[in-house]
N, C-alpha and C positions, 0 to 999 in steps of 0.2 A: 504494500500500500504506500503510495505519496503519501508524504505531511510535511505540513510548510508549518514551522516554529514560529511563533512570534513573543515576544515579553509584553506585557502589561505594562505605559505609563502611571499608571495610581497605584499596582499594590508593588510591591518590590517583591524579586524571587515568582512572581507568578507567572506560570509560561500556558499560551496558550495553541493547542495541535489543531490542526483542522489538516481536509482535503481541498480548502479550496485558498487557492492562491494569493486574491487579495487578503484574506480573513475577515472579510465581509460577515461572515454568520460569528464571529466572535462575541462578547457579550456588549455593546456599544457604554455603556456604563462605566469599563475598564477600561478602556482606551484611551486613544489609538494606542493602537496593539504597534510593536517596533517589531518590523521583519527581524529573523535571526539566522534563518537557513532552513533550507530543502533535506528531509529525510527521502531519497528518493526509492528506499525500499524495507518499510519498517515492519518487520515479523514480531510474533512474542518474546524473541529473544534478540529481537535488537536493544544494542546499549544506549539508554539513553540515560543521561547523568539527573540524579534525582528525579526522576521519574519512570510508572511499570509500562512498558511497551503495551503488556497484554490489558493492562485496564485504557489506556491512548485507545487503541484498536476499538474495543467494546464501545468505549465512550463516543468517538467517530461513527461507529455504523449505527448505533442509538439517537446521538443528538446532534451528528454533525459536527460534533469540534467535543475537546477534552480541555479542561484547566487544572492544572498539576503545579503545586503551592511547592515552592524548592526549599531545600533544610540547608541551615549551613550548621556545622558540629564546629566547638571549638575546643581544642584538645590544648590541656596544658605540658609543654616537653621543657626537659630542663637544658640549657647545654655543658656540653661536657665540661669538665676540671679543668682549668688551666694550670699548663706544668710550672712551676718555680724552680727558678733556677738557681 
């Protein structure tokens, strides 16, 4: 299946999948939607970064377009020891 990505100006992290090019059928409330890129062949096991292929898919042949809210994790690392010399 095509899906043309686009992001959400009002919410941050919201992306939104459709089949159709402009993203015309998007929700107009959330918008304008910003182009982001062409999935030009998206299976249940295509990667797509925070978000499930298989629920995109479902949600496209249902309603016409999917909106998939992104997580950002923020992990605390330490760095390593500095030697003394």
């Amino acid at each position: 299946m095509i899906v043309h990505i686009f992001r959400s100006s009002k919410k941050k992290l919201l992306g939104g999948f459709t089949n159709d090019i402009n993203g015309a059928n998007l929700p107009q409330e959330l918008g304008p939607w910003i182009f982001q890129r062409t999935e030009p062949n998206l299976t249940g096991t295509s990667p797509i970064i925070a978000a499930d292929p298989k629920v995109i898919i479902s949600d496209i042949n249902q309603k016409g377009f999917s909106l998939q809210q992104g997580k950002i994790t923020v992990t605390e690392t330490m760095a390593p020891p500095k030697k003394i010399k």
